[in-house]
Structures are given as structure tokens and as C-alpha cells.
N, C-alpha and C positions, 0 to 999 in steps of 0.2 A: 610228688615224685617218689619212685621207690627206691629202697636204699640201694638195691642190686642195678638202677640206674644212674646213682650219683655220683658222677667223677669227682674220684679221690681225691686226683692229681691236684685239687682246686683247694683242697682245706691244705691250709699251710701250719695251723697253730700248732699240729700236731709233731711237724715236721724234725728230725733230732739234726739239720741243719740248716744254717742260713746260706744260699747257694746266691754267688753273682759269677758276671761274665768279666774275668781278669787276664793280666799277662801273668806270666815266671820266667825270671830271664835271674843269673849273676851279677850280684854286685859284691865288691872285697872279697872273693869265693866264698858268698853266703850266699842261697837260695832268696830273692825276692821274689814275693805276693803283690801283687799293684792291682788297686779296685776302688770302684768310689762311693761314698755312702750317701743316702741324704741330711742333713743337716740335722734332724730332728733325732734320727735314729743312731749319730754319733751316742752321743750319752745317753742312750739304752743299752749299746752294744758295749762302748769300753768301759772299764771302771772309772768313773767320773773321781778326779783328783781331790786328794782334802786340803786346803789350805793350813789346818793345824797340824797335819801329819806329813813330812815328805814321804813320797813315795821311794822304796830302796835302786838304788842308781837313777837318782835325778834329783834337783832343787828343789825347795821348797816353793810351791806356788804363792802367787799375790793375788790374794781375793779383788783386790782392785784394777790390777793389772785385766783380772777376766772379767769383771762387770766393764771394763771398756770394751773391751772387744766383742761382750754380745752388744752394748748398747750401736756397738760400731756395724753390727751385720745387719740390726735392726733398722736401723736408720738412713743406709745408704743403702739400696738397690744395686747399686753398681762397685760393690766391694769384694773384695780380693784377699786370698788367703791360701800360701803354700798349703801342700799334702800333708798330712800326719803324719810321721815318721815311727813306728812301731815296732816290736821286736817278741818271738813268741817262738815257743820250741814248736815241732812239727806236728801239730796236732790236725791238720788242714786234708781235705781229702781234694786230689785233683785230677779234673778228668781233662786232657788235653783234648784239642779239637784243629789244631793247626800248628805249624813252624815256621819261622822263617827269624834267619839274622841272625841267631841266637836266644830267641823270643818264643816262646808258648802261648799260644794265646787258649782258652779255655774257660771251663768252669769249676770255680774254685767255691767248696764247701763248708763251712764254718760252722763245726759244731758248736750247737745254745751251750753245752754243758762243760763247754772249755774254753769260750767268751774270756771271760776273765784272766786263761793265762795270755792273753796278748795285754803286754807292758807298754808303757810310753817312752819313746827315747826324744822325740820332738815333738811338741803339740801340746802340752797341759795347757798352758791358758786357752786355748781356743776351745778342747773339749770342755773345761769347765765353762767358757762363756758361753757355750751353746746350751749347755746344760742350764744354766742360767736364764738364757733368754725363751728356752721353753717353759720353764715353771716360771717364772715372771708372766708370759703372753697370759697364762692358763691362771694366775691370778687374779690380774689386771682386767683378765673376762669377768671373772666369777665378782667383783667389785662391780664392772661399768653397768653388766646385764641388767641387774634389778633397779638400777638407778635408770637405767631407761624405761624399764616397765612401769615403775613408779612415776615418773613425769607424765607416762600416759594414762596413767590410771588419774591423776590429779588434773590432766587435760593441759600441761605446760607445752604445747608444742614443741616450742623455742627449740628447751632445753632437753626434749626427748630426743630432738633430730643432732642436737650437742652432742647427747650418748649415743647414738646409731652410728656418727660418725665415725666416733672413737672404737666402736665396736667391731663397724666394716674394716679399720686401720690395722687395729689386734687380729683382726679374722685375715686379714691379707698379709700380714707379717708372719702369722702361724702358716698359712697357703705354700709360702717361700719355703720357712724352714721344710716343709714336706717336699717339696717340689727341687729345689737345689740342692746340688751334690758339692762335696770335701773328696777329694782323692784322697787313696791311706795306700802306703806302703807298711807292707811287713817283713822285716828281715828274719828270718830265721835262727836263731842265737840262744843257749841255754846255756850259756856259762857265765857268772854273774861276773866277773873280773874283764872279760871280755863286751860286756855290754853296757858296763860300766865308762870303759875303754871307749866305745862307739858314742856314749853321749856328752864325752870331755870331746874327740874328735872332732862331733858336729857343733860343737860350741868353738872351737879352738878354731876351724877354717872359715867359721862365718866371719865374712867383712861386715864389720858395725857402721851403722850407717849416721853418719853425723849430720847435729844442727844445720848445719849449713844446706847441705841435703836436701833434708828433711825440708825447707823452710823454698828451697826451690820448686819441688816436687808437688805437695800439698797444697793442692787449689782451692780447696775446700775453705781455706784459711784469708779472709779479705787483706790481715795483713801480710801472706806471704804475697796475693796477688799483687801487691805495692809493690814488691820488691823491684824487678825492671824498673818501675817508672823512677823510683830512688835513686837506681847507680846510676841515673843517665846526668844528675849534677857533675861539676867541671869537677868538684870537691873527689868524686869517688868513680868517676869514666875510669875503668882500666886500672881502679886500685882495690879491689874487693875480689875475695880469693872463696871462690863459689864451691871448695872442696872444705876446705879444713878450719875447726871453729876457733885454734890456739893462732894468734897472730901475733909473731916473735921475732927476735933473731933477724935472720938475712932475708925472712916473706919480704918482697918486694908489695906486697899491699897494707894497705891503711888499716882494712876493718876486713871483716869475714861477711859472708851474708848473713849469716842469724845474728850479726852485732847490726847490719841495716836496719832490719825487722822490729829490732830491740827498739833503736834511735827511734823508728819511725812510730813505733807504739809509744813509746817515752812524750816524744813531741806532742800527739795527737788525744794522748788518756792519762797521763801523768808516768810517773818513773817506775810504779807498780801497779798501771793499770791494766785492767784483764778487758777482753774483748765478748761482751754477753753473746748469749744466743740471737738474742734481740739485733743487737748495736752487729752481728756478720750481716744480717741484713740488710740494714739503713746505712753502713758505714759503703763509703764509692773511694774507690781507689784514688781516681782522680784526688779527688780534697786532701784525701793524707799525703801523697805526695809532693800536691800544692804546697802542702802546709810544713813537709821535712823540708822542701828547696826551702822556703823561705830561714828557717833555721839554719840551714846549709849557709846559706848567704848574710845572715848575722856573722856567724862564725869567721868567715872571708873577710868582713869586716873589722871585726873585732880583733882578731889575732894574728897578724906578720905572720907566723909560724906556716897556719894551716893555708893561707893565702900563697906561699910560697907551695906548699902541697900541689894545690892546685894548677899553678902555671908550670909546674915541672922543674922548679930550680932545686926543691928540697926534696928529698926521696923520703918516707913514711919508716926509711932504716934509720936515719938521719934522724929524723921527729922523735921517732920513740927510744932513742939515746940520749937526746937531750930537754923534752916536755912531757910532761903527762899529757896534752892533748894527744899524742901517741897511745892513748892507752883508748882501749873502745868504753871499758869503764866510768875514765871520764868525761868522757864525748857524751854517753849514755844520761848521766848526772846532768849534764848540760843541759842538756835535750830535754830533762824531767825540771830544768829550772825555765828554761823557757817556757814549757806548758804551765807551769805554776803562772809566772808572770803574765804571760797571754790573760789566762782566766780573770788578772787582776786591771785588764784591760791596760796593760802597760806596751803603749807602740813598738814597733823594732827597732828603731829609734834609738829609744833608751833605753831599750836593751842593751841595743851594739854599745851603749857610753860605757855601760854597767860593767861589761864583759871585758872591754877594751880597759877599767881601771884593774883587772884580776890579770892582764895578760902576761905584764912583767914579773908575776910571780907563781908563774907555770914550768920552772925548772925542774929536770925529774935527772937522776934519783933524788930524792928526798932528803935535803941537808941534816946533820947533827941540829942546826940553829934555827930549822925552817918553821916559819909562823904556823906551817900548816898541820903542826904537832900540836900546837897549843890550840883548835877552836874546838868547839865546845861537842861535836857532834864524836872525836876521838875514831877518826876511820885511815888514819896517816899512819905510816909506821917508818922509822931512820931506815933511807937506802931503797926504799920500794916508790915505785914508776907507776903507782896507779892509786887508789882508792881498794878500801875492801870489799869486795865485791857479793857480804849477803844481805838479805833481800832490807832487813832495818838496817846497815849500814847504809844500802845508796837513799832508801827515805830520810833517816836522819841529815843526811850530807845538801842531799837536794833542800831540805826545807829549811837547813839555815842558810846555804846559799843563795837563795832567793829571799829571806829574809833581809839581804845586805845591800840591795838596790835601794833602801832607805839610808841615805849617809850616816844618821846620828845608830843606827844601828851595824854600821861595819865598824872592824874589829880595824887597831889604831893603823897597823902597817897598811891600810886597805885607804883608811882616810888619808895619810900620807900620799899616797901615790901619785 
């Protein structure tokens, strides 16, 4: 082909801008840009964030926070993630092509050579996780590839078609980031006190979205899928407060949902147990749940208090003024002593005995004189209605409380009882 035939229009590398089909419409009287990028092309195009530097008007980024999020886009297919919210004086060239409503719709031009003055006002973690999960793919190639040619050259089938796998998986996750789009707003804005302004704003109106929430929502999660089958005991029908994870005061419920969740991991993996990669897959709703009623129903037995919870004579406002089983804390502790005990092949049985000699001395707040200052784990404090709640206090707590279902090892006010 001769040069005086070759359309121009075709080489793009040359081009002094990057041209997409966007709106312009007002928001707060600033000029918005709205357009959407591919995945890949986000961090080529923005300045990708430094985790040791803040950027000037915005936080400092969590290099952790955005290794989740790419490992997050990676991994799920069907994942979700608001617009980029951006901000950049007018440096955009725009050629309109329609109206309506208020709205322009057209083509908007982005000069290479002023890239960089478009700032971040929402979105660092996610530009840096993308940034991340493309130079990650483009690693994890450059590692797998010779380890599969190498298996073929030694004649390891197996373990060539191992690496082919892992290579087709890499090559189909890079496909996405090329192929799926991120929506980016840009607002138009070149006064730093003012932009400054726009991303205390966008922080200040966002509703935070709590545990509770969170633990409804996320299905992804085997133990949030418990959740339903858990409130449906007689213990927590109609007393689990599915918004909010502080349970105080005049809440008319017992526990919160992400205190369920807790309970039912407590019961099921001990008091800080974590739920592997593995164990989301082998672990069935069904059996945890099985397994928290049955706890649920020690406790009925064991303690008048939460028995009366459950028939409706005692209200959970009532409870948590005068027991720490009112506390989800120490429900929690419970929960990690039963799984203790379970493991020790000890029946529910003699559980319920065990639990039923601790019951009389579950008064909350916490005496001047109370024994429950003097054991040996020190997570009590004069006046407070629950246990301490970090992550070695409730271990320390659980494991000598369970230690005390052997008589000659409870502490003397326990033997008395």
C-alpha cells in the first residue's frame, strides 16, 4: 500500500488527543465531563496514587486497602464499582453533537499532554487497584509461561496443562480488564480550597455502610449466608436489629447482625476463628446453623435470664441492665467456649451443668467485690456490663473459661455454687 493511500484516520499513536463519546451537563454550577474508560487504560491515563505520598487535597491511600480491590475485580466476574470522581481545570476540547434536558451529549477530547492535570477527588483505591492488578496479571504471565514450556520440554504433561490453565485464567482476567469499562466523572474546578472543599463534601454525605449491612448483603460470605437460618431460633425471632452494629440503651433487640455472624463463627471455628478459602467452600449453611440452635438451646437452658428473653417476659432492655448475657460480647465468649468444649467431646449435657453453675453470677454492672476482677485472664473492669472486647482478651477469657468445666480447676466462688 502507498502512503498517498493510507488512511490516516487509522493511526491513532500519533494522535495529540484521546477522543470518547460523553455527556456535559451542571452539577453544584461546575461543568461535568461523564465517560467511561476501560479497566486497563484507567492507570495509563490517571496519575496512579502513591501510597507514601498523599496526593494535595485527598488522604493518604492504603496500599492494602487497593491490593483488595484489585484482588476483588480479579476474581469475581460479577463485580461492582461506583464512577471515579475527578476534577481538572478546562483543558478538554468538546465538540457537541446533541441536547436534550440539560444534557450534551458529544465528543469529548482529552489531550495526552494534559492527562495529568485531571486530579482525583473519589477513586484512589480503585485506580491504584487496577494499576495493581494489571502489572500483577503481566507478572504472574511472565513467571507461569516458561514454567509451562519447561514442563513441555521435560514431557510432564500433568503439570504443563497445570500451567496452560493458569495461563488461559491470567489471559482471560487481562481480556476483562481490556474489555470492561469504569465510568469517570470530571468536574471542572481549579481552585485548590474549593476542591479541597468537594472532597471533604463527598466524604461528609457518604452514608457508611455498617457490619450489620455488610454481613446481610455479602453472599459471597458462607457465614453471612447463615445469617437467616440463625435469627429464625425462638432466642433471637424478632430481636436482631439488621441496621445498626452498637446494641444499647432503649434497642429493643438482643444482638445486632454482625454479633449473629460472630456467635455463629465463635460456635462453629472457635472464638478467633477465620473462615479459609478452602473451609467457604466445604462449610453448608445448614450444619452452622444446626450447630448455633444447638448452642442457642444450651443457653435456654442454662440461664433463667435468656430463657425468659426468649418467651417474651424479659425484654433484651431489661437483660442488658441487669446480666452481661446482655452483652453480645459475652454471648460471643460463650459461643468460643462451647466450641472449645464440643472439640473436647464434652455432650451439651454437661455443658448446660457447667454453664447453669456460672449463672448466678452473671450480674452486670460489675461489683466493687465482684470475683470476676480477680480471674486470672484480667478482662473485667469495676462498673462495665460486658468483657473487653480485643481480639487476646476474648481468647484469653474463652480459654480459661472453658478450662473450669473441670471442678478441681474452677476458681473457689464457682466451686461453691
Amino acid at each position: 500500500m502507498s502512503l498517498e493511500k493510507l488512511d490516516l484516520t487509522q493511526i491513532t499513536g500519533y494522535a495529540p488527543d484521546d477522543r470518547y463519546i460523553a455527556t456535559r451537563y451542571t452539577l453544584g454550577d461546575r461543568s461535568v465531563y461523564d465517560f467511561e474508560l476501560p479497566l486497563e487504560a484507567i492507570p495509563q491515563i490517571f496519575t496512579v496514587p502513591d501510597p507514601d505520598r498523599p496526593t494535595l487535597g485527598n488522604r493518604r491511600v492504603s496500599a492494602g486497602h487497593a491490593m483488595g480491590f484489585a484482588k476483588y475485580v480479579r476474581e469475581h466476574e460479577h463485580w461492582v464499582a461506583p464512577s471515579l470522581l475527578m476534577r481538572a481545570p478546562d483543558i478538554f476540547h468538546w465538540e457537541a453533537l446533541n441536547h436534550a434536558g440539560g444534557v450534551s451529549f458529544g465528543i469529548l477530547g482529552v489531550p495526552r499532554s494534559a492527562r495529568h492535570d485531571i486530579r482525583i477527588i473519589d477513586g484512589q483505591h480503585r485506580i491504584l487497584g487496577l494499576y495493581y492488578s494489571v502489572e500483577d496479571i503481566a507478572r504472574e504471565l511472565d513467571e507461569v509461561r516458561p514454567l509451562e514450556a519447561e514442563a513441555r520440554r521435560e514431557g510432564n504433561i500433568e503439570l504443563a496443562a497445570l500451567n496452560a490453565q493458569r495461563v488461559a485464567r491470567l489471559e482471560q482476567q487481562r481480556s476483562r480488564l481490556a474489555t470492561e469499562h469504569l465510568g469517570v466523572q470530571v468536574l471542572i474546578e481549579t481552585d485548590q480550597d474549593l476542591y479541597q472543599q468537594m472532597f471533604y463534601d463527598v466524604a461528609d454525605n457518604a452514608l457508611g455502610i455498617t457490619q450489620a449491612v455488610k454481613v446481610r448483603f455479602d453472599s459471597r460470605k458462607v457465614m453471612n449466608r447463615s445469617l437467616d437460618g440463625a435469627m429464625r431460633h425462638s432466642l433471637l425471632q424478632d430481636r436482631v436489629d439488621l441496621e445498626q452494629d452498637r446494641i444499647a440503651g432503649q434497642n429493643p433487640n438482643l444482638l445486632g447482625a454482625a454479633h449473629v455472624v460472630d456467635i455463629t463463627r465463635a460456635v462453629n471455628l472457635g472464638i478467633v476463628g477465620r473462615v479459609s478459602r478452602r473451609q467457604e467452600d466445604e462449610l453448608e449453611e445448614g450444619a452452622l446453623v444446626e450447630r448455633v440452635h444447638e448452642f442457642f438451646n444450651v443457653l435456654l437452658e442454662s440461664f433463667p435470664d435468656l430463657a425468659e428473653v426468649a418467651d417474651g417476659t424479659l425484654s433484651p432492655v431489661e437483660l442488658r441492665q441487669r446480666s452481661l448475657l446482655g452483652s453480645s460480647t459475652m454471648l460471643r465468649v460463650l459461643a468460643g467456649v462451647y466450641f472449645e468444649l464440643k472439640s473436647q467431646n464434652y455432650p451439651d449435657e454437661e455443658i448446660a451443668d457447667f454453664f447453669r453453675v456460672m449463672s448466678p453470677h452473671m450480674a452486670a454492672p460489675i461489683a466493687e467485690d465482684s470475683p470476676w476482677l480477680d480471674i486470672r485472664s484480667k478482662v473485667f473492669t469495676p462498673r462495665a456490663s460486658a468483657p473487653m472486647a480485643r481480639r487476646q482478651d476474648l481468647r484469653s477469657l474463652t480459654d480459661e473459661i472453658a478450662s473450669w468445666i473441670d471442678e478441681e480447676t474452677r476458681p473457689t466462688w464457682l466451686r461453691l455454687a
